[in-house]
C-alpha positions as CSV (number, residue, x, y, z in Angstrom):
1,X,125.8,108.0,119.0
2,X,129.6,107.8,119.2
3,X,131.0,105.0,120.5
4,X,132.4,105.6,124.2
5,X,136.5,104.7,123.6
6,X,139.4,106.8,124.1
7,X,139.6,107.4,120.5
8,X,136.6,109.6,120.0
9,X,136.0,111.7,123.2
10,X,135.6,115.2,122.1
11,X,136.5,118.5,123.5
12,X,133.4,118.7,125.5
13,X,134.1,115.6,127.1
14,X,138.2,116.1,127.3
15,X,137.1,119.4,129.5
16,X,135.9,117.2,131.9
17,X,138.9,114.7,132.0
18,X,141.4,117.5,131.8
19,X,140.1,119.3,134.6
20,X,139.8,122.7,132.9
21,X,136.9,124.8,133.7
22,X,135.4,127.2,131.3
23,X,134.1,130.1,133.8
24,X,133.6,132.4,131.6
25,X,130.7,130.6,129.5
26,X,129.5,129.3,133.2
27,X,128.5,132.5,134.6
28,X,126.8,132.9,131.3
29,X,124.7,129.9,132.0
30,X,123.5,131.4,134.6
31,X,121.8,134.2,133.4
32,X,119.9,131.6,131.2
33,X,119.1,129.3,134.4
34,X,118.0,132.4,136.6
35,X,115.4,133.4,133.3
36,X,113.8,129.6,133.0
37,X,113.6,129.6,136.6
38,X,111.6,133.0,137.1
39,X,109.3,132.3,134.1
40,X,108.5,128.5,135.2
41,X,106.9,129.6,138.4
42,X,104.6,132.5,137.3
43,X,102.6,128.7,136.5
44,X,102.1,128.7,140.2
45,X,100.5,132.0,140.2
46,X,98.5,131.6,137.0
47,X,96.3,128.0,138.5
48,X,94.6,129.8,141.1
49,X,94.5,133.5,138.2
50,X,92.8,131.0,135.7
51,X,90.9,129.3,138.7
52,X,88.7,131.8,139.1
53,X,88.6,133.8,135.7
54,X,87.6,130.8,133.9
55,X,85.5,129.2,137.0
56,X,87.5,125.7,137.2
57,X,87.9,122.7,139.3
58,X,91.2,122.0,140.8
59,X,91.5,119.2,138.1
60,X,90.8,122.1,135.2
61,X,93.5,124.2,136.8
62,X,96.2,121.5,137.1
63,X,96.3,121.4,133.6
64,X,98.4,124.6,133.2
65,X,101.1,121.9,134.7
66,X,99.7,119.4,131.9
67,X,100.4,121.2,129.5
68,X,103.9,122.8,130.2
69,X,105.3,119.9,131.6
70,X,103.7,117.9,129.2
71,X,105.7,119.8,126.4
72,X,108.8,118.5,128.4
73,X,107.9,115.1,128.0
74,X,106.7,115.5,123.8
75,X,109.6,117.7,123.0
76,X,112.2,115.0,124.6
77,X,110.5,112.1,123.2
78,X,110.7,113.5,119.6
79,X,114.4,114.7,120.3
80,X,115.2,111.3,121.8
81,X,113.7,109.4,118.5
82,X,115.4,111.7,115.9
83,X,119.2,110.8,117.8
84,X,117.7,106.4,117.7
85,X,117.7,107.4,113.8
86,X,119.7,109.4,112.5
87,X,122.4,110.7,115.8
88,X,121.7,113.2,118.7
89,X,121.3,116.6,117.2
90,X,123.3,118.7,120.0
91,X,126.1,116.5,118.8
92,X,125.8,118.2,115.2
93,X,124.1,121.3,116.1
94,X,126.5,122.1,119.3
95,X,125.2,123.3,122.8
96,X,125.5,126.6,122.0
97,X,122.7,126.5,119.3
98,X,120.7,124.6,120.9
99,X,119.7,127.4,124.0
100,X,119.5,129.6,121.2
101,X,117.1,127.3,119.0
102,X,114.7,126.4,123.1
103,X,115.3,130.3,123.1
104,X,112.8,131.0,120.1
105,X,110.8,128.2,120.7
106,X,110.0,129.9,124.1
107,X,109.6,133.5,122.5
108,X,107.2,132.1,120.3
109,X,104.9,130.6,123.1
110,X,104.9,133.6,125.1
111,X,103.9,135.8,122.5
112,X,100.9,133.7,122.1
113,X,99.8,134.7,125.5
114,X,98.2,137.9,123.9
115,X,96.0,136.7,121.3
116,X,94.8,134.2,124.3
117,X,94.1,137.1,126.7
118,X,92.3,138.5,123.7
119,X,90.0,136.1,123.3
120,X,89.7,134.5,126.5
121,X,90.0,131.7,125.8
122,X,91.5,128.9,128.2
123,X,92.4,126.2,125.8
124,X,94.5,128.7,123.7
125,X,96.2,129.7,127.0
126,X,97.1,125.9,127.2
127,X,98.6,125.7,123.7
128,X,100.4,128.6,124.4
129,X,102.1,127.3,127.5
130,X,102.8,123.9,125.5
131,X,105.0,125.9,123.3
132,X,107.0,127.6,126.0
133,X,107.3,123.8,127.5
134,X,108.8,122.7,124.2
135,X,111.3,125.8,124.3
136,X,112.1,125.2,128.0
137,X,112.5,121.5,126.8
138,X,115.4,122.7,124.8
139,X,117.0,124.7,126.6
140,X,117.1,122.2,129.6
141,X,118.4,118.8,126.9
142,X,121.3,121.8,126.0
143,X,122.0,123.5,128.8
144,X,122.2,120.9,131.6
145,X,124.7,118.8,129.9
146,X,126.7,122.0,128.9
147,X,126.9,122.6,132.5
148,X,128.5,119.4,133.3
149,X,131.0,119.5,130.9
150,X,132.3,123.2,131.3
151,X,134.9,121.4,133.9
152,X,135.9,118.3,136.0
153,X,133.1,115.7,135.7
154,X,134.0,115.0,139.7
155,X,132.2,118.5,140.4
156,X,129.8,118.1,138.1
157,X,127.5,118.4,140.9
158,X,128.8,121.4,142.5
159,X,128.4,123.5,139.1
160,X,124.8,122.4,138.4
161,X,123.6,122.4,141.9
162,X,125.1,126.4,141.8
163,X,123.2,126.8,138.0
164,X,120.2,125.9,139.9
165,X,121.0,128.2,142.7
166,X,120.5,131.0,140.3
167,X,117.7,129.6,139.2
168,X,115.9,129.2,142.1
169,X,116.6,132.8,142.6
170,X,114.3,133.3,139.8
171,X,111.8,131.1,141.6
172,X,111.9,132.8,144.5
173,X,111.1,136.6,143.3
174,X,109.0,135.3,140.3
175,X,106.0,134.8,142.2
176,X,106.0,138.0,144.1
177,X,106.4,139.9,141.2
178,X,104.3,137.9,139.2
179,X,101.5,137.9,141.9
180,X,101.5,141.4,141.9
181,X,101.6,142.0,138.3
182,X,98.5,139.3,137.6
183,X,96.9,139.4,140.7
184,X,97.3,143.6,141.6
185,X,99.2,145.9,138.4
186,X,97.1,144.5,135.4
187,X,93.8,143.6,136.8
188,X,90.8,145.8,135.7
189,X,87.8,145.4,137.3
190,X,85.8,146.0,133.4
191,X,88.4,143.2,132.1
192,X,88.4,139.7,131.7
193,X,90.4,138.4,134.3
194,X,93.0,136.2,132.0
195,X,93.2,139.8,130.7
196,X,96.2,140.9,133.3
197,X,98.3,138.0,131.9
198,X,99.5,139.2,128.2
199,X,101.3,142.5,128.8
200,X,103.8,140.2,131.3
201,X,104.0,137.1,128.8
202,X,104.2,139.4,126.0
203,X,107.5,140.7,128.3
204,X,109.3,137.7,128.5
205,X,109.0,137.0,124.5
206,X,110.6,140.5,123.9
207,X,113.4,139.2,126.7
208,X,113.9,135.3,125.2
209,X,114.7,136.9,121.8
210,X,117.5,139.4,123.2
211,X,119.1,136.8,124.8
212,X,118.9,134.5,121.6
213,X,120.6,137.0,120.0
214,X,122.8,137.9,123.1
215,X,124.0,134.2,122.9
216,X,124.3,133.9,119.0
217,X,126.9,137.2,119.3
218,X,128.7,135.7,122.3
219,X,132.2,134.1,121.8
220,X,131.1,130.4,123.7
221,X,132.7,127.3,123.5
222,X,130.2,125.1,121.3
223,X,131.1,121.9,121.9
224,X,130.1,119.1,119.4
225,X,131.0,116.1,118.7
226,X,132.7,115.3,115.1
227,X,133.4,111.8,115.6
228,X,130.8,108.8,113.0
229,X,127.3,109.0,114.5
230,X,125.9,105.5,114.8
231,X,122.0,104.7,115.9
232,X,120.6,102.8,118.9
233,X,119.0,103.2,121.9
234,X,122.3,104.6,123.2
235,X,121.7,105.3,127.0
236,X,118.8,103.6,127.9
237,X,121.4,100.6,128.1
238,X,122.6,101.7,131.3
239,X,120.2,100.6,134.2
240,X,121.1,103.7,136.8
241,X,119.9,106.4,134.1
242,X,116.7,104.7,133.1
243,X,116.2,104.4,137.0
244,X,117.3,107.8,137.0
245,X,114.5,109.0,134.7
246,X,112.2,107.8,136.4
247,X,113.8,109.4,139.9
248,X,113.3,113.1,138.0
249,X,109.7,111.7,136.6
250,X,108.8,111.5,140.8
251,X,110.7,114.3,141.6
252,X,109.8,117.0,139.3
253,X,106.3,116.3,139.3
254,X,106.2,115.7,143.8
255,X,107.7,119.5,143.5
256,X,105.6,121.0,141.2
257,X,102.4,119.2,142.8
258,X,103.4,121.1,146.1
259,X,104.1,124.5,144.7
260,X,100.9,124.7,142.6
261,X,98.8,123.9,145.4
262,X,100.2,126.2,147.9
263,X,98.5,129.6,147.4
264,X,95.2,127.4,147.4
265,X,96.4,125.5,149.9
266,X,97.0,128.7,152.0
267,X,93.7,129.7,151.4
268,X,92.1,127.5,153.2
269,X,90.2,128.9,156.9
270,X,92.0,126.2,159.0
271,X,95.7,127.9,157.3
272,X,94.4,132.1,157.7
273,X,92.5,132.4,154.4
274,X,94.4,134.4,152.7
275,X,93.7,135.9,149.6
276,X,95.7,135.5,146.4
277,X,98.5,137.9,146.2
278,X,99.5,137.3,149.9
279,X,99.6,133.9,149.5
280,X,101.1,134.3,146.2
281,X,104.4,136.3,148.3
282,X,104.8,133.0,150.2
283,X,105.0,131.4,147.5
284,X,109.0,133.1,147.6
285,X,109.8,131.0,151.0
286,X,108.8,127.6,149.4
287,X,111.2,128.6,146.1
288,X,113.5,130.4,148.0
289,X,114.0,127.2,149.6
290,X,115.4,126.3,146.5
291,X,118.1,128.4,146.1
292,X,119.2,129.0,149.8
293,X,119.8,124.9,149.4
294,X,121.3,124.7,146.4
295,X,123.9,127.2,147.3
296,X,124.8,124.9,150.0
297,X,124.8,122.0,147.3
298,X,127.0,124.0,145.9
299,X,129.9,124.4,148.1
300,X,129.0,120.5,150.4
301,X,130.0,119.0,146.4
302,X,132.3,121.3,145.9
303,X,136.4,120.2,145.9
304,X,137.2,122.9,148.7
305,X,139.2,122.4,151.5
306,X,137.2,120.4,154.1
307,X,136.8,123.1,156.7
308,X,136.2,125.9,154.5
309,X,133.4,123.6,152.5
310,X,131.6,123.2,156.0
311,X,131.8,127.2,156.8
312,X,130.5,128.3,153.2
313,X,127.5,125.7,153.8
314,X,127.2,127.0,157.6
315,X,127.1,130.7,156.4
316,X,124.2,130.2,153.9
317,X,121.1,129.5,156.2
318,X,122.5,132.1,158.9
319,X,122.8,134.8,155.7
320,X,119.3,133.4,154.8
321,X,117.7,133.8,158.3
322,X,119.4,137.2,158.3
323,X,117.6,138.1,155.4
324,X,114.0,137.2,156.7
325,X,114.2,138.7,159.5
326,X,115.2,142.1,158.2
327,X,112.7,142.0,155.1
328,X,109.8,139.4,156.5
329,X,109.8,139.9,160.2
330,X,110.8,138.1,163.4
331,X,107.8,135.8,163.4
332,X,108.4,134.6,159.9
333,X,112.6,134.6,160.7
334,X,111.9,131.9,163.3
335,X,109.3,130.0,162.2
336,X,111.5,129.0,158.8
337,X,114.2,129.3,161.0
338,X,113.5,125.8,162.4
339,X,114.1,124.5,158.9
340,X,117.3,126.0,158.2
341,X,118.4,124.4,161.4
342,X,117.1,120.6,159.9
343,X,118.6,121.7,156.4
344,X,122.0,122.2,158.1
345,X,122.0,119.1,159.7
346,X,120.8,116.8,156.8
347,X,123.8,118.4,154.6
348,X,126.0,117.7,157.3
349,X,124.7,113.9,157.9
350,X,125.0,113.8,153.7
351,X,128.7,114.1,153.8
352,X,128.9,115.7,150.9
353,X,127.2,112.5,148.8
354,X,124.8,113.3,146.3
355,X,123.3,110.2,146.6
356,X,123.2,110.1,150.3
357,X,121.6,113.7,150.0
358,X,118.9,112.6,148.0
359,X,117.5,109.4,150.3
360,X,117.9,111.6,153.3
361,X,116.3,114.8,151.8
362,X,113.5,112.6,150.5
363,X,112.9,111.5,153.9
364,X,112.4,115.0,155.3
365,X,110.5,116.2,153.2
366,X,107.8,113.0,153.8
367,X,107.8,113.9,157.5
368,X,107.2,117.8,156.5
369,X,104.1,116.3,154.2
370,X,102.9,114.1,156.5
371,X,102.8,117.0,158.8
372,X,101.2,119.8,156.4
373,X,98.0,117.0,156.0
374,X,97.6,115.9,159.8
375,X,98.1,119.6,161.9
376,X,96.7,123.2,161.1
377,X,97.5,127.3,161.7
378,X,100.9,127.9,161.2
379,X,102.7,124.3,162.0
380,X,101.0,123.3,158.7
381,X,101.6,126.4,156.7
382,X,105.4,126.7,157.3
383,X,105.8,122.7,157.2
384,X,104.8,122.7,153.5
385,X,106.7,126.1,152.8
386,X,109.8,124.0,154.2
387,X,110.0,121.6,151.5
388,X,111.4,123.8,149.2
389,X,114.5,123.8,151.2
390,X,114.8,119.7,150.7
391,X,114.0,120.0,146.9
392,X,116.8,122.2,146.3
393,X,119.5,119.9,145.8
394,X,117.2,116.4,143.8
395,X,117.4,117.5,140.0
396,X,121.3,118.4,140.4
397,X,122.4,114.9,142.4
398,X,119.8,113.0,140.1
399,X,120.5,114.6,136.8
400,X,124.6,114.2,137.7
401,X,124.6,110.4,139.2
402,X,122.5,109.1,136.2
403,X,124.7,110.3,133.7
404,X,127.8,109.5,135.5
405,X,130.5,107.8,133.0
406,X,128.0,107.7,130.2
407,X,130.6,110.0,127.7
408,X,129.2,111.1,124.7
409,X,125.9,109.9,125.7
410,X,125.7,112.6,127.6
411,X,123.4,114.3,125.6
412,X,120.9,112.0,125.1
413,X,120.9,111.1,128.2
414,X,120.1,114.4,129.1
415,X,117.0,114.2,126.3
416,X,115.6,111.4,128.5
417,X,116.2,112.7,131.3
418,X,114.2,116.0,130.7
419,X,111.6,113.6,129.2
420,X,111.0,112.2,132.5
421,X,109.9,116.0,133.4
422,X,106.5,114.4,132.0
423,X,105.8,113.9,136.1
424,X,105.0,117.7,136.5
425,X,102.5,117.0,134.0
426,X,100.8,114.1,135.1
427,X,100.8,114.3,139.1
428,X,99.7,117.5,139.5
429,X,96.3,116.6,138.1
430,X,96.2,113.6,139.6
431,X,96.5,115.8,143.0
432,X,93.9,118.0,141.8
433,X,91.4,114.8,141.3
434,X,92.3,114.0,145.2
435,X,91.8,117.5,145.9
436,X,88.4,118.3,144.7
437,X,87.3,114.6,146.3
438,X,88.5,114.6,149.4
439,X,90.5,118.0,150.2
440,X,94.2,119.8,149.4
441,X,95.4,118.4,152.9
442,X,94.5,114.4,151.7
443,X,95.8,115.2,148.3
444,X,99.4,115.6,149.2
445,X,100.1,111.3,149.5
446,X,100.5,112.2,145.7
447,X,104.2,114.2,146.6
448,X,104.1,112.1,149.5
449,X,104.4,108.7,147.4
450,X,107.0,110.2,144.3
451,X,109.6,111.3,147.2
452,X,109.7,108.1,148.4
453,X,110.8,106.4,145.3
454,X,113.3,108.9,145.0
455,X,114.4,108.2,148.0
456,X,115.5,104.5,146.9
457,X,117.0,105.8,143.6
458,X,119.3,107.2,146.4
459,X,119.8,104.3,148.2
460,X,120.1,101.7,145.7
461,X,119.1,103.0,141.9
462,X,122.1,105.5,141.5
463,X,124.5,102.2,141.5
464,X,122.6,100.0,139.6
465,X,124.2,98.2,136.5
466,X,128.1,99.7,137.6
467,X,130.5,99.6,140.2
468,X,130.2,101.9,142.9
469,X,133.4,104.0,143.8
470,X,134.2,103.2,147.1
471,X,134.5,106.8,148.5
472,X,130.8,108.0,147.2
């Protein structure tokens, strides 16, 4: 890596201290962010599809997660060990190459899905998704960075929290459409029942290739960094983003541990035993969460005006409840209408502090876990559909304080950081162990117990090893 002086910052990084924002490229980013996000959670709607076609455990099924978050964890460590020896390759190979390298890594994966469905076999299904892990992999070490550096490093925050909004949109119409594809359009009764999987999967690679070519035709600022290269561990000198890995290890893997358990989870008899592809549509309140709070994360980091800031982050929930009501019905409307109430509050009592955000967040959604294992009916159901909400704003705030100041780092910082996406590989299964030994409501001390260290990376790990700015 470059050494961090005044001498060699590069354009990317002179973006950032220049306070020039390339919006353009941004709402580009988007599209990319909204695509990853809707593929991601069709995951959540193939545990319980494979479940049954292949007559699983909860363990078995958990290992969908395994092996696509697993890929996140391989793909970064081998990235991260290639810039220790011979420099960071987004440095030479520029951000813009880099989505479009995760993009045909991705295509690749997908298209596997078909010879999989062909020969139903499960463990070719899990190779398959390892590939699209290792494309995703990319695609986050390139684009989050790019992100950050397409304008003022102060609203870093703001931009990726919005990035996320988009593609938490993605999460949150994924599964209905996905459920009804898998679990409703492409099911045959004389099929196998992975069959319903490769015509959707066979989709997206068709999709991930027009917008590799869509991005290689596409005027973008490609940022790289033509400074002398020099090995080392680089980052992982800097105490708050190795604590900050570890904050996105227990994050990621506490939200994906929820959101693959749900449609089980609401298939339980004490929760209305619903089938699959209602379940699955409820899936779109828990993701939707997401978005609806990473809008707000959006405009509460933002460098607006003070009273305008407060109104954008006011009008979001009420828009949201809005919404519900007039495509979900009252019942729904007021039942995760409590939520948006808490979720207005906590952003309010975060003042606008990404760290503060994240320990208070954290402690919400504990309470909303603790809840979903101790009740039943609906206070259960629509206490672990609220987490979503509190998720929305953790890999933004994490992913922005622990590579704070770190310069041309930046980038492999980001490697490691997506590297610690390894915990939606490992705790998932390790819920699913719980689950099939003592019950889904027991197993969630699993999210339970990551939220709570993420909670102290927002109370103390953000700052450690630098000085803290006195109006964070």
């Amino acid at each position: 890596m470059a050494a961090i002086t005044p001498t060699t910052a590069t354009s990317a990084f002179l973006s950032a201290s220049t306070g020039r924002t390339y919006r353009g490229p941004f709402a580009l980013m988007t599209i990319l962010f909204f695509m990853w996000g809707f593929m991601t959670v069709w995951n959540d709607v193939l545990i319980p599809r494979f479940k049954d076609a292949f007559t699983l455990s909860y363990f078995q099924s958990m290992l969908v997660q395994f092996a696509f978050f697993g890929a996140y964890g391989i793909g970064s460590l081998i990235y991260y060990v290639i810039s220790m020896i011979s420099g960071d390759p987004i440095n030479r190979i520029g951000y813009k190459n880099g989505v479009i390298l995760g993009l045909l890594i991705a295509a690749t994966g997908s298209a596997l899905f078909y010879p999989a469905a062909v020969l139903a076999s499960y463990p070719f299904f899990l190779m398959a998704l390892f590939i699209v892990g290792l494309g995703f992999a990319m695609l986050q070490i390139a684009a989050n960075p790019y992100v950050t550096i397409l304008g003022p490093e102060q609203t870093a925050s703001s931009r990726l929290n919005l990035s996320q909004a988009f593609n938490s949109l993605g999460t949150t119409i994924g599964p209905i459409i996905g459920g009804w594809l898998i679990f409703t359009f492409f099911t045959s009764k004389e099929a196998h029942g992975a069959d319903s999987v490769k015509i959707p999967y066979l989709c997206f690679a068709g999709v991930f290739v027009l917008l590799a070519i869509f991005f290689k035709c596409m005027h973008l600022p490609n940022f790289t960094n033509t400074e002398e290269i020099s090995q080392g561990v680089g980052a992982l000198k800097h105490p708050h983003t190795v604590l900050g890995m570890l904050a996105i290890f227990m994050y990621v893997g506490g939200e994906v541990t929820v959101g693959s358990t749900i449609i089980n989870y609401l298939g339980l008899p004490k929760l209305g035993g619903l089938a699959h592809e209602a379940a699955s549509k409820y899936l779109a309140f828990y993701w939707g969460g997401l978005m609806i709070g990473r809008f707000m994360g959006a405009f509460a980091l933002s460098a607006m005006k003070k009273t305008l800031k407060h109104t954008l982050v006011a009008l979001v929930p009420v828009a949201a409840f809005i919404t519900i009501w007039l495509l979900s019905g009252q019942d729904n409307a007021l039942h995760y209408g409590a939520a948006l109430v808490v979720l207005l509050v906590a952003f309010y009592l975060g003042e606008a502090s990404a760290h503060r955000m994240l320990a208070l967040f954290s402690a919400v959604i504990i309470g909303l876990l603790l809840t979903s294992m101790c009740t039943e009916g609906e206070t259960a159901k629509w206490s672990i559909l609220g987490v979503g909400l509190f998720c929305s704003v953790m890999w933004s705030n994490i992913f922005s304080l622990a590579i704070e100041g770190l310069g041309p780092l930046k980038s492999q910082a980001s490697s490691l950081l997506v590297m610690a996406i390894l915990g939606g590989a490992l705790l998932p299964p390790l819920q699913g162990v719980i689950a099939d030994h003592w019950g889904i409501q027991t197993s969630f001390i699993v999210p339970m117990s990551a939220f709570a260290y993420v909670a102290f990376y927002g109370l103390y790990g953000y700052k450690a090893g630098r000085p803290v700015k006195t109006n964070a």
